[in-house]
PyMOL Python script that loads the backbone (N, CA, C, O; Angstrom):
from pymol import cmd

cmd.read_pdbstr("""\
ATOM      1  N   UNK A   1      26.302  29.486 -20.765  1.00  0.00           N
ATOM      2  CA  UNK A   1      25.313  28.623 -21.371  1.00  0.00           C
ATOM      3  C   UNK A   1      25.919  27.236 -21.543  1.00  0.00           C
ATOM      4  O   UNK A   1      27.044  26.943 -21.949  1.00  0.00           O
ATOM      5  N   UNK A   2      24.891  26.421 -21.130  1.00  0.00           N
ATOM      6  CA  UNK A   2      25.353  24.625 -21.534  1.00  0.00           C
ATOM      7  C   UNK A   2      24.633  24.101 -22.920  1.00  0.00           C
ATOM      8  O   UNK A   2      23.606  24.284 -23.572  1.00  0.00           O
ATOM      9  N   UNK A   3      25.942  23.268 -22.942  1.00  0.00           N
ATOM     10  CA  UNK A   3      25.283  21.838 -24.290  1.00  0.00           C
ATOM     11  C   UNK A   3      25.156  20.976 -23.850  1.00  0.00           C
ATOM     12  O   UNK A   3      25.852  20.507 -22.950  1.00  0.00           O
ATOM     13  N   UNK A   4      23.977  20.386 -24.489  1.00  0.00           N
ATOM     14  CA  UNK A   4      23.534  18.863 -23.703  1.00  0.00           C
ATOM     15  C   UNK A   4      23.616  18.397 -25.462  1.00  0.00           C
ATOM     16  O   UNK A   4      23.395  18.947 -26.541  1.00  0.00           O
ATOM     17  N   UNK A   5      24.192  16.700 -24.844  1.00  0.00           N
ATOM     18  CA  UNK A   5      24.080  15.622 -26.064  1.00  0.00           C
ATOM     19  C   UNK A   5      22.337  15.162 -26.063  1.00  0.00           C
ATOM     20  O   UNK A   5      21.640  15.504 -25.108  1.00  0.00           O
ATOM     21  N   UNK A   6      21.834  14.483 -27.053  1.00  0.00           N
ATOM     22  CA  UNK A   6      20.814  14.237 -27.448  1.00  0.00           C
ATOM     23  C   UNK A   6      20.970  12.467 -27.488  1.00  0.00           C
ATOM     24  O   UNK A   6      21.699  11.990 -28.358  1.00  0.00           O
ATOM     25  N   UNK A   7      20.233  11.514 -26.484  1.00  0.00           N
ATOM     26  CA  UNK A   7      20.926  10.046 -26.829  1.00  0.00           C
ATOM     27  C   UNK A   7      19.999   9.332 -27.885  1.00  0.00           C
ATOM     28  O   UNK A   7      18.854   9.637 -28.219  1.00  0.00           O
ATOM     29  N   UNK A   8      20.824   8.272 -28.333  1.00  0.00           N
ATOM     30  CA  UNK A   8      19.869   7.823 -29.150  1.00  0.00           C
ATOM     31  C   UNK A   8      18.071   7.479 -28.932  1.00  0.00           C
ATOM     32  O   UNK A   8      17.293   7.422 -29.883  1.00  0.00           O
ATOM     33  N   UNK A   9      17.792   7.340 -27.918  1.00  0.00           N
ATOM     34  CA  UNK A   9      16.949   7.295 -27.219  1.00  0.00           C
ATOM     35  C   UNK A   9      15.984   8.958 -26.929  1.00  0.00           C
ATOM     36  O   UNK A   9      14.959   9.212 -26.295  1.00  0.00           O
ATOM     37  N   UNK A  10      16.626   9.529 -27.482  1.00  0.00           N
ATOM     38  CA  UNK A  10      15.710  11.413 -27.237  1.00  0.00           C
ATOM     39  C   UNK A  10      16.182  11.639 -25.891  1.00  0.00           C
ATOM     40  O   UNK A  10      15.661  12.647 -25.415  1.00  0.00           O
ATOM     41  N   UNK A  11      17.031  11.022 -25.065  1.00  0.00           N
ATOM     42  CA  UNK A  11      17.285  11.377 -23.436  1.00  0.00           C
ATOM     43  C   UNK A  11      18.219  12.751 -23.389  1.00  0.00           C
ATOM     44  O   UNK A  11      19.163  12.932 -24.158  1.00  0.00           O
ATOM     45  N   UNK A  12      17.886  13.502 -22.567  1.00  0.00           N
ATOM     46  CA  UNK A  12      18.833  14.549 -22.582  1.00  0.00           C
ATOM     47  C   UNK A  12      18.913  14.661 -21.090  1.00  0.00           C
ATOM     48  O   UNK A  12      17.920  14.870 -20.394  1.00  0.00           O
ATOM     49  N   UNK A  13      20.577  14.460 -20.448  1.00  0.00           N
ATOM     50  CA  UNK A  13      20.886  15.323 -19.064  1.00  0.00           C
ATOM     51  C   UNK A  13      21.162  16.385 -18.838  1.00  0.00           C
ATOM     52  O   UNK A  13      22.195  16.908 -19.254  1.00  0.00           O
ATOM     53  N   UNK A  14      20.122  17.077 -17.975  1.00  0.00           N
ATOM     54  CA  UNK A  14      19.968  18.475 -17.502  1.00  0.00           C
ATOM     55  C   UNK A  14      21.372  18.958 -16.649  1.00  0.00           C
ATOM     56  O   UNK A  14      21.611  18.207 -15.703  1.00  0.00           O
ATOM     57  N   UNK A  15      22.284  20.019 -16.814  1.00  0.00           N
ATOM     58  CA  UNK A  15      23.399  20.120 -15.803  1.00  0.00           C
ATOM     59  C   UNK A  15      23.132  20.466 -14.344  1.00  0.00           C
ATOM     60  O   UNK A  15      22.460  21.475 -14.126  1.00  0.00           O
ATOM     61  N   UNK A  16      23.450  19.956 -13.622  1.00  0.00           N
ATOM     62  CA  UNK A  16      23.390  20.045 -12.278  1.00  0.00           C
ATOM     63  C   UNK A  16      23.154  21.435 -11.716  1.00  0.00           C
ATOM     64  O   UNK A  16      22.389  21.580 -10.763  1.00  0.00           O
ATOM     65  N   UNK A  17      23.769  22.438 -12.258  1.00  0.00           N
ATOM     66  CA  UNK A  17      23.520  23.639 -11.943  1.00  0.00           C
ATOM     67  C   UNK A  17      22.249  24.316 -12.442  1.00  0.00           C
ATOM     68  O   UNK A  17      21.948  25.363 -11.869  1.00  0.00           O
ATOM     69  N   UNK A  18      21.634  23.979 -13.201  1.00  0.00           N
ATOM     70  CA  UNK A  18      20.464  23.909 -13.825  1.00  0.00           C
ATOM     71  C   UNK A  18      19.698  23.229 -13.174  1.00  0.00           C
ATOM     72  O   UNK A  18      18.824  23.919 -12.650  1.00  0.00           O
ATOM     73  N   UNK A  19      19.617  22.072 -12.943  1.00  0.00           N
ATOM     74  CA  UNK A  19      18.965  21.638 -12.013  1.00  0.00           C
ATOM     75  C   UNK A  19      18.565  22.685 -10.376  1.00  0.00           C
ATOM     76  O   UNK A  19      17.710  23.477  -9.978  1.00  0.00           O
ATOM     77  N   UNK A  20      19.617  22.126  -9.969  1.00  0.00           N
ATOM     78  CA  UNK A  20      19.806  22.931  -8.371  1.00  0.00           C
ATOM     79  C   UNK A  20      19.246  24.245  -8.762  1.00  0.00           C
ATOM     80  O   UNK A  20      18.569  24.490  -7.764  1.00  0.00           O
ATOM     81  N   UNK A  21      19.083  25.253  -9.563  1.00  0.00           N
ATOM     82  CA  UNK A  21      18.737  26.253  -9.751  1.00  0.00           C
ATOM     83  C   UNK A  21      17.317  26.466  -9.692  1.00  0.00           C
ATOM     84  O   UNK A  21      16.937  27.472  -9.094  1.00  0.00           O
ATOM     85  N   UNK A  22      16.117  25.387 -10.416  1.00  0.00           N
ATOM     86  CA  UNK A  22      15.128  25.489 -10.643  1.00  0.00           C
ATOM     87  C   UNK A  22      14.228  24.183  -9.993  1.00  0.00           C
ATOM     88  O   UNK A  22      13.067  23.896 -10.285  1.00  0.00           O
ATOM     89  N   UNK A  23      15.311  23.341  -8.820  1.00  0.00           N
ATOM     90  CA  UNK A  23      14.778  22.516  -7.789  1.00  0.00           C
ATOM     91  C   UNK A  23      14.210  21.025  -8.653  1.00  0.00           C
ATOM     92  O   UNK A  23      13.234  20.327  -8.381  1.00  0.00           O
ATOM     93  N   UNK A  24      15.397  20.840  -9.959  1.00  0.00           N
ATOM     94  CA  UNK A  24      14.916  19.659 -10.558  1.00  0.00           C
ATOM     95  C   UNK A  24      15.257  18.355  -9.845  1.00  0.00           C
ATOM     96  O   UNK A  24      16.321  18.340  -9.225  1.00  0.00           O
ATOM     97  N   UNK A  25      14.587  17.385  -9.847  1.00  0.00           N
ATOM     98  CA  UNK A  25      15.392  16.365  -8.810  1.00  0.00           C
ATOM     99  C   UNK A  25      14.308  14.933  -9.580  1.00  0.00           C
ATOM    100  O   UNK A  25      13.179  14.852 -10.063  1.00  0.00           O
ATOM    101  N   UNK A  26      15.129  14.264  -9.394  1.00  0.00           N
ATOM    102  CA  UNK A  26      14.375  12.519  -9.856  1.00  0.00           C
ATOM    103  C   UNK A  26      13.057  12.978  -9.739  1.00  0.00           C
ATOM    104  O   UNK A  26      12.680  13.815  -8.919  1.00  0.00           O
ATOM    105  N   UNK A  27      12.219  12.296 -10.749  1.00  0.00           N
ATOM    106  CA  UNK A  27      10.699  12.175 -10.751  1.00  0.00           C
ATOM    107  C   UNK A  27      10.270  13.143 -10.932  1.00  0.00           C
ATOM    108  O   UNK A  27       9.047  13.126 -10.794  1.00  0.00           O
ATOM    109  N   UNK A  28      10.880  14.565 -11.332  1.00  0.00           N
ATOM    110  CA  UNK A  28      10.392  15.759 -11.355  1.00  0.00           C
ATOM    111  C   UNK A  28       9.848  15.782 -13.257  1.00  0.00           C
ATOM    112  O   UNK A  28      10.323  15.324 -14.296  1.00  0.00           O
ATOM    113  N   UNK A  29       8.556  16.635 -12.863  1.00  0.00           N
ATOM    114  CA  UNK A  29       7.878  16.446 -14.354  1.00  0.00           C
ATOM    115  C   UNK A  29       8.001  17.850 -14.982  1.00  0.00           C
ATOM    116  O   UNK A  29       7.625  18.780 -14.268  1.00  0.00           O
ATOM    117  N   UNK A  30       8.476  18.144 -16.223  1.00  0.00           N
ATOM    118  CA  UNK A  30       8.988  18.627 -16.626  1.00  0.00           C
ATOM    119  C   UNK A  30       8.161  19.250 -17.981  1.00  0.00           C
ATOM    120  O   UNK A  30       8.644  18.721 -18.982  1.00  0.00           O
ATOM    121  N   UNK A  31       7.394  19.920 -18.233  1.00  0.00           N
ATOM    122  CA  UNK A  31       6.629  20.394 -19.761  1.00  0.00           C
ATOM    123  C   UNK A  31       7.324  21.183 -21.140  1.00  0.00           C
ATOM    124  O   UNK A  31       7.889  22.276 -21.088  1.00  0.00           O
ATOM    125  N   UNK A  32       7.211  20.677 -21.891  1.00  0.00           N
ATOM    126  CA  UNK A  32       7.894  20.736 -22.964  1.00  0.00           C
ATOM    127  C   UNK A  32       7.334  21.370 -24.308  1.00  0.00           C
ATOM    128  O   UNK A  32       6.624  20.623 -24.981  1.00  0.00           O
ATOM    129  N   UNK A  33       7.463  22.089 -24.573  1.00  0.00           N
ATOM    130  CA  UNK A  33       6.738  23.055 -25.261  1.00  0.00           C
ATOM    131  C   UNK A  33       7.932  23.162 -27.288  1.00  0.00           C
ATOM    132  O   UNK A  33       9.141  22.943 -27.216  1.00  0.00           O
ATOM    133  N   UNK A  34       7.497  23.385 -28.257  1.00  0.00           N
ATOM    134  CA  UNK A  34       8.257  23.436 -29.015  1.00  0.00           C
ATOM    135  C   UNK A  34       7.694  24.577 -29.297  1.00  0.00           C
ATOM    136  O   UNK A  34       6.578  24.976 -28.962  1.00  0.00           O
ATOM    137  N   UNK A  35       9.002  25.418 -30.318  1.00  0.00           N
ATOM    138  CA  UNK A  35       8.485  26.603 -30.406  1.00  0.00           C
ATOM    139  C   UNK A  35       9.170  27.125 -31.389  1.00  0.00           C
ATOM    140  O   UNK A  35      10.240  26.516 -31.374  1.00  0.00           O
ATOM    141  N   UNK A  36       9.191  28.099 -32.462  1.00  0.00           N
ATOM    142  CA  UNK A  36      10.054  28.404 -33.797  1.00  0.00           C
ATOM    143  C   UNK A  36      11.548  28.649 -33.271  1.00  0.00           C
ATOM    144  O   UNK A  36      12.488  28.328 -33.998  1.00  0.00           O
ATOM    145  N   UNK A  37      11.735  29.127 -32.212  1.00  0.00           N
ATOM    146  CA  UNK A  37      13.301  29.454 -31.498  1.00  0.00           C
ATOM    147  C   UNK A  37      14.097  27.984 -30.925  1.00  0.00           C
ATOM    148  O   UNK A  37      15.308  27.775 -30.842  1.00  0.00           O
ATOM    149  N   UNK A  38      13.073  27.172 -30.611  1.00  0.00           N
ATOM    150  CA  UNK A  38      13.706  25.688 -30.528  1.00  0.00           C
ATOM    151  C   UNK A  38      12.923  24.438 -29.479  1.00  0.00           C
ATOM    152  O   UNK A  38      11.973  23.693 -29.721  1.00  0.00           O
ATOM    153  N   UNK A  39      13.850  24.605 -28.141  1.00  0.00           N
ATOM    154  CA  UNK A  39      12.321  23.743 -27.187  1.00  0.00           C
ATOM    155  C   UNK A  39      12.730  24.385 -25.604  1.00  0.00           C
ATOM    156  O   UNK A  39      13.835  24.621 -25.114  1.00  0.00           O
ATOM    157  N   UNK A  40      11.588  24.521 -25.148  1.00  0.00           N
ATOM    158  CA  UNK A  40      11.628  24.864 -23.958  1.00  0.00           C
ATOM    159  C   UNK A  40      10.945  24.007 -23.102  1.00  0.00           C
ATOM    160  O   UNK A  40       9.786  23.787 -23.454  1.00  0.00           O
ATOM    161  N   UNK A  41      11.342  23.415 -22.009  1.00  0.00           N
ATOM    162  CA  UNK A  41      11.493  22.636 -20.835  1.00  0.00           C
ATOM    163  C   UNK A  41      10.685  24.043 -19.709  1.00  0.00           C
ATOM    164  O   UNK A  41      10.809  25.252 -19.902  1.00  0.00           O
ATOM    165  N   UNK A  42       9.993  23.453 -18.721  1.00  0.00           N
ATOM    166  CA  UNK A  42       9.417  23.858 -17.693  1.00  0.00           C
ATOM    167  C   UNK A  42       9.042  23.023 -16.781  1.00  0.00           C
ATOM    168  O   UNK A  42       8.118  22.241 -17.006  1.00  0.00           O
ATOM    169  N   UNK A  43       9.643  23.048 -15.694  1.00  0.00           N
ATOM    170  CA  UNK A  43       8.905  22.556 -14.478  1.00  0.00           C
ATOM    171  C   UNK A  43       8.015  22.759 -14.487  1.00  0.00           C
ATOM    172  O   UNK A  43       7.534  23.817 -14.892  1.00  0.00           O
ATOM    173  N   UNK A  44       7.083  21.282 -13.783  1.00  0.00           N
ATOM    174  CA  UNK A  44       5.276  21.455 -14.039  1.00  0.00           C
ATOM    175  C   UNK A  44       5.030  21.868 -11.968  1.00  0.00           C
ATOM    176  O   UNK A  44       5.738  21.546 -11.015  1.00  0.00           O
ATOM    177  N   UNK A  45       4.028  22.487 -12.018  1.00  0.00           N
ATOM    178  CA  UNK A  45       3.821  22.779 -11.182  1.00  0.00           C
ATOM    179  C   UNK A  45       2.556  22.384 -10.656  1.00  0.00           C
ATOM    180  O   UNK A  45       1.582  22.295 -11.403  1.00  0.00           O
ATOM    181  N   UNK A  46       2.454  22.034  -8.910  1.00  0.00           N
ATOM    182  CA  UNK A  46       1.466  21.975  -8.294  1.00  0.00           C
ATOM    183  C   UNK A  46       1.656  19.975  -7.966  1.00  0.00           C
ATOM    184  O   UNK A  46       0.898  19.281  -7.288  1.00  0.00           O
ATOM    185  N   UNK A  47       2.418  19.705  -8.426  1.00  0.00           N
ATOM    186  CA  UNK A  47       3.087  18.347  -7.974  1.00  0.00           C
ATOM    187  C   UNK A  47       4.084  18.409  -6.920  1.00  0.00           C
ATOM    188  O   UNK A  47       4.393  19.492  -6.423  1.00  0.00           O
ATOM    189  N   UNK A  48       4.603  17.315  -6.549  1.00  0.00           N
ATOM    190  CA  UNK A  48       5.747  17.434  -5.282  1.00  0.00           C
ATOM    191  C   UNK A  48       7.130  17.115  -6.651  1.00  0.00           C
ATOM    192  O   UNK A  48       7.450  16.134  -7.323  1.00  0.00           O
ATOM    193  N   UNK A  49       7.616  18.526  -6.537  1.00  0.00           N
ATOM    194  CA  UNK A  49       9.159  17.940  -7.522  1.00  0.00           C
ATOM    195  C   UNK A  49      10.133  17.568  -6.298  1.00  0.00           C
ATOM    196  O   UNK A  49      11.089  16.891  -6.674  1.00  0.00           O
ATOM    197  N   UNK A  50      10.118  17.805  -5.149  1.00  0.00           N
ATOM    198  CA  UNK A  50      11.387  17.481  -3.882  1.00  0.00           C
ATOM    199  C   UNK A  50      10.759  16.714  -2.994  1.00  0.00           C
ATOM    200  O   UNK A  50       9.544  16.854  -2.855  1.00  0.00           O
ATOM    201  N   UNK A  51      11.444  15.803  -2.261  1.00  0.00           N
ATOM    202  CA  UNK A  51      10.824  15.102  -0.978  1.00  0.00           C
ATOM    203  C   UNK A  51       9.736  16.065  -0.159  1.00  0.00           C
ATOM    204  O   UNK A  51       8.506  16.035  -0.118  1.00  0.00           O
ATOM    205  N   UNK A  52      10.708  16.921   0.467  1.00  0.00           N
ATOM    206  CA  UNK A  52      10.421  18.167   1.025  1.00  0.00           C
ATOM    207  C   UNK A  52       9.102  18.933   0.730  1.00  0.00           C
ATOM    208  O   UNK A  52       8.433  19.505   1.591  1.00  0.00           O
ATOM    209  N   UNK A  53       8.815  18.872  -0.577  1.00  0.00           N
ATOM    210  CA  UNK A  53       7.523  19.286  -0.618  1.00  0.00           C
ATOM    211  C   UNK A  53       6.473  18.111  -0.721  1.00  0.00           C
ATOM    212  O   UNK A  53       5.581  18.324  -1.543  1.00  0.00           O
ATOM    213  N   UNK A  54       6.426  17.190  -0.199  1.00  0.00           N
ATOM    214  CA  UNK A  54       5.450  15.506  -0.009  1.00  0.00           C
ATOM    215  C   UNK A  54       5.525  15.580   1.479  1.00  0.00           C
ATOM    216  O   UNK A  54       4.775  14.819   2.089  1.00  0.00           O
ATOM    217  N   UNK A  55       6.466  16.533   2.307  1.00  0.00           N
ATOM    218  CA  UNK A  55       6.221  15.970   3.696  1.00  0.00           C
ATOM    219  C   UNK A  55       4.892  16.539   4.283  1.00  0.00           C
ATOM    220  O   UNK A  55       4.620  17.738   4.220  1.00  0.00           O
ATOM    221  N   UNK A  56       4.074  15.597   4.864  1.00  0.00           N
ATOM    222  CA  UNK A  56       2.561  16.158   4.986  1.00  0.00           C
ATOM    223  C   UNK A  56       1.500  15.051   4.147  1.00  0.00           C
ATOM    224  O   UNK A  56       0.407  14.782   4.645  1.00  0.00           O
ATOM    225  N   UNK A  57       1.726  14.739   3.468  1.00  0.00           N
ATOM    226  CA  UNK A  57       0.734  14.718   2.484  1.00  0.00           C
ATOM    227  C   UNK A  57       0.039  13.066   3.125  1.00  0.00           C
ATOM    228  O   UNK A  57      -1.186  12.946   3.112  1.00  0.00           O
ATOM    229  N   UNK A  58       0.743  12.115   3.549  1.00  0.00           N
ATOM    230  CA  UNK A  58       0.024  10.999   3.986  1.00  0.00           C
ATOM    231  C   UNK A  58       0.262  11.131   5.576  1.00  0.00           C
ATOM    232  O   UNK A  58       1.346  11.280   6.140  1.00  0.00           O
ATOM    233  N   UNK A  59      -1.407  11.015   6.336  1.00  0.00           N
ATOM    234  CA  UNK A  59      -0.977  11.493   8.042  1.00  0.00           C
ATOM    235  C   UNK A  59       0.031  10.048   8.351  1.00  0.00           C
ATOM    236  O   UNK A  59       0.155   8.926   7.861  1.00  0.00           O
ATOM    237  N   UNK A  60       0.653  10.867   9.496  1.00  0.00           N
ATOM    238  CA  UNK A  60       1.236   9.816   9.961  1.00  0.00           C
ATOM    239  C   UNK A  60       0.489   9.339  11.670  1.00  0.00           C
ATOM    240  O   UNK A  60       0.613   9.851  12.783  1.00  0.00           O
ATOM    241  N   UNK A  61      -0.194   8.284  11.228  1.00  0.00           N
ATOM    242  CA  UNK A  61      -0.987   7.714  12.567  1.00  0.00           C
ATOM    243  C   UNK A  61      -0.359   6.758  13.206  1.00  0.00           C
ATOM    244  O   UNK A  61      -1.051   6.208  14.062  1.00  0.00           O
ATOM    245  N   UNK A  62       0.967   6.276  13.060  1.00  0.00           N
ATOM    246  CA  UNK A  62       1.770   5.640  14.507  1.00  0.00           C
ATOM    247  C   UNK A  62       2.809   6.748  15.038  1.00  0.00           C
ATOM    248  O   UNK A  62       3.166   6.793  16.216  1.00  0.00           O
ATOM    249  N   UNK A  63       3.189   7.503  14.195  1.00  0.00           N
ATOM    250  CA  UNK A  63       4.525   8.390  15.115  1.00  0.00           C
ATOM    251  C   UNK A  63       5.320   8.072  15.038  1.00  0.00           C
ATOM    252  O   UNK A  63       5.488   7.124  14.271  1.00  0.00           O
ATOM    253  N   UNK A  64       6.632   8.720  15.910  1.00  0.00           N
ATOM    254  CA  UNK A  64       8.125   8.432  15.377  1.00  0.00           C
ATOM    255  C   UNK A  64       8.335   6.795  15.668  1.00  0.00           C
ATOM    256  O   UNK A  64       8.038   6.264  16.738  1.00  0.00           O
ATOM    257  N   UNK A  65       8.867   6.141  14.585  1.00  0.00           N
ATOM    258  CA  UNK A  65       9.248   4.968  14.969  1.00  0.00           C
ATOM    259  C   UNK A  65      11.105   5.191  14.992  1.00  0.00           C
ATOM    260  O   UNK A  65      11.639   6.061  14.304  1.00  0.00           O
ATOM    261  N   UNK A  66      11.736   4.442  15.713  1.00  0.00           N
ATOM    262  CA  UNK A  66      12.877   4.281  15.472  1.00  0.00           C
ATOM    263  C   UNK A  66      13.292   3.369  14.282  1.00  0.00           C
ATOM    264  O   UNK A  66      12.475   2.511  13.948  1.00  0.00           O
ATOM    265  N   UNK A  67      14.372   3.447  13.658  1.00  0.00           N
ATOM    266  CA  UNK A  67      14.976   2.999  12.614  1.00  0.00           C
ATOM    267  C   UNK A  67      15.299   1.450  12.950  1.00  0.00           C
ATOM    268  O   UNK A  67      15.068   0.739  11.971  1.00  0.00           O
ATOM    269  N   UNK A  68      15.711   0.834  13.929  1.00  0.00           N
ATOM    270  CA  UNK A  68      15.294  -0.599  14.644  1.00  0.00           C
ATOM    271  C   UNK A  68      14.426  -1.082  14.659  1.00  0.00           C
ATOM    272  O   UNK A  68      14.412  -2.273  14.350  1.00  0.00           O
ATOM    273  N   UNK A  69      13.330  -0.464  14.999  1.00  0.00           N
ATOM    274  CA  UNK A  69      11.936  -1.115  15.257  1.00  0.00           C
ATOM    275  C   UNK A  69      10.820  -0.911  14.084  1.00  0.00           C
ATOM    276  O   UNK A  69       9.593  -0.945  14.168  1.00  0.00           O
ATOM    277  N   UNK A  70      11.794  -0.655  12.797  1.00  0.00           N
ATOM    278  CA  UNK A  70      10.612  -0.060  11.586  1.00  0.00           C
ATOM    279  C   UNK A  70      10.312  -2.002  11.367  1.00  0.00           C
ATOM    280  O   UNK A  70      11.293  -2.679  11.057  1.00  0.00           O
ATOM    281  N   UNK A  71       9.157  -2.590  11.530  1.00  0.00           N
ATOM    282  CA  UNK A  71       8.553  -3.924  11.085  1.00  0.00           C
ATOM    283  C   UNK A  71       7.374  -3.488  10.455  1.00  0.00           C
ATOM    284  O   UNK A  71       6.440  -3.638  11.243  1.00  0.00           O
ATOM    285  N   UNK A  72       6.969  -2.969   9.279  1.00  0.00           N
ATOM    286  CA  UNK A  72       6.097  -2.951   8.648  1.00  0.00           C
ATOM    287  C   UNK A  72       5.011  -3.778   9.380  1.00  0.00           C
ATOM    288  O   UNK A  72       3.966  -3.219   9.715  1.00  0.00           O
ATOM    289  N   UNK A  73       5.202  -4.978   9.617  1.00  0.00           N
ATOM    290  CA  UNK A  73       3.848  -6.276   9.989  1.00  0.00           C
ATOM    291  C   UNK A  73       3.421  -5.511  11.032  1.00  0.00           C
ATOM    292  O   UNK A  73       2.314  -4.974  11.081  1.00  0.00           O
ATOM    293  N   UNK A  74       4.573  -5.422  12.170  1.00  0.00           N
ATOM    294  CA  UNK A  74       4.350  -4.978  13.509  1.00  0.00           C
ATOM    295  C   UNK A  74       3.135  -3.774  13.727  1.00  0.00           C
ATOM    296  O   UNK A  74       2.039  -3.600  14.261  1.00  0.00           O
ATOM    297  N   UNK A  75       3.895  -3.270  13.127  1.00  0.00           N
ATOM    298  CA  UNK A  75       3.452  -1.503  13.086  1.00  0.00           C
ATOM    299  C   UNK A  75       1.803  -2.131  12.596  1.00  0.00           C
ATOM    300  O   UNK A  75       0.886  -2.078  13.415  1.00  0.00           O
ATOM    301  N   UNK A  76       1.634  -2.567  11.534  1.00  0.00           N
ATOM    302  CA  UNK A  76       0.308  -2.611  10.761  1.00  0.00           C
ATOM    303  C   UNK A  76      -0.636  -3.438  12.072  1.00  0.00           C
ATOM    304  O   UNK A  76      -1.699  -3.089  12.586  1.00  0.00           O
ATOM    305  N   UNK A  77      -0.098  -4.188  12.243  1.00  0.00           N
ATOM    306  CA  UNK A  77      -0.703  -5.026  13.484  1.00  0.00           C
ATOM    307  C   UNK A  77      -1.147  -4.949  14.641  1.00  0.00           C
ATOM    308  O   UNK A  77      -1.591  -5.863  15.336  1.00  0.00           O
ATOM    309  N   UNK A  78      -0.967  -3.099  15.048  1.00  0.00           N
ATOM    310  CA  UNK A  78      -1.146  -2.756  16.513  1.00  0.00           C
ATOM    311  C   UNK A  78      -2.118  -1.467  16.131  1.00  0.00           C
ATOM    312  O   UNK A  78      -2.470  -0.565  16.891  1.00  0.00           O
ATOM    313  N   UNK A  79      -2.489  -1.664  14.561  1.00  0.00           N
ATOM    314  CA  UNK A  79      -3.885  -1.063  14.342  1.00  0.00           C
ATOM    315  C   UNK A  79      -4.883  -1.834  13.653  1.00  0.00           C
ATOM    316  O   UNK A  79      -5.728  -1.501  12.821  1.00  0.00           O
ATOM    317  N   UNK A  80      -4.539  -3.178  14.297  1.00  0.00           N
ATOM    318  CA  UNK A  80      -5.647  -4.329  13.481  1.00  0.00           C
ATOM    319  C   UNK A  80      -6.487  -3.402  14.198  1.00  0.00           C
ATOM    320  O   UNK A  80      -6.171  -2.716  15.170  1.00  0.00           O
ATOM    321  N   UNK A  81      -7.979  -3.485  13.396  1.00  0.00           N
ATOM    322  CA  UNK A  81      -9.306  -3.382  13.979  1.00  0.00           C
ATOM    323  C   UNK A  81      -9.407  -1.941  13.849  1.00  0.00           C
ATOM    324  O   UNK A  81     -10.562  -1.526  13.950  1.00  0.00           O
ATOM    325  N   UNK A  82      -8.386  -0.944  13.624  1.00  0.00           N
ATOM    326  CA  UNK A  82      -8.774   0.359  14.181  1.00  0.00           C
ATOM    327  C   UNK A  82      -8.757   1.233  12.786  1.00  0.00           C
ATOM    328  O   UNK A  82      -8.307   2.360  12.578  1.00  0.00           O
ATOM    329  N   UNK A  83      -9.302   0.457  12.055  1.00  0.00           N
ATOM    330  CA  UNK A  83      -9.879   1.210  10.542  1.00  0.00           C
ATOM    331  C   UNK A  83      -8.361   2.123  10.097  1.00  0.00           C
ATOM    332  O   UNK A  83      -8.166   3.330   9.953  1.00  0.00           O
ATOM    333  N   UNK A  84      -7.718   1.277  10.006  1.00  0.00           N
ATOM    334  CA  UNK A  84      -6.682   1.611   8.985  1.00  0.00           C
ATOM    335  C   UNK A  84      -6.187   1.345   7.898  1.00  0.00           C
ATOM    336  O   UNK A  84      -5.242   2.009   7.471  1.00  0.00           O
TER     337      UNK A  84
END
""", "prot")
cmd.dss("prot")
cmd.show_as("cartoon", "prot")
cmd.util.cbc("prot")
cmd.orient("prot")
């Protein structure tokens, strides 16, 4: 079992192994429940907590670009007109 400090701020860091265990990662939303035994934390579900689960979610209508040729303008520009 781990101890976490409490910052002045109410911030508490989750241990890494804890994390990695239950797939916590930046931006991951987390529900918080209080309860007579103390507080319990839960991953919220049905959101993207990992990259990995967002891949999909916006189509991709130009295709692989190479890492050279990523020009935002460019790219946007060779679907002027084509309702994008």
């Amino acid at each position: 079992m781990s101890s976490v400090t409490v910052s002045v701020k109410g911030q508490v860091v989750l241990p890494a192994e804890v994390r990695r265990k239950l797939g916590i990662v930046g931006g991951s939303r987390l529900e918080v429940v209080a309860s007579d035994d103390g507080v319990l934390l839960r991953p919220l579900k049905g959101k993207a907590s990992r990259v990995e689960d967002g891949l999909g979610i916006v189509p991709n209508r130009v295709g692989p670009v190479a890492i050279d040729e990523m020009d935002g303008g460019r790219i946007l520009a060779s679907f002027k007109g084509r309702g994008l």
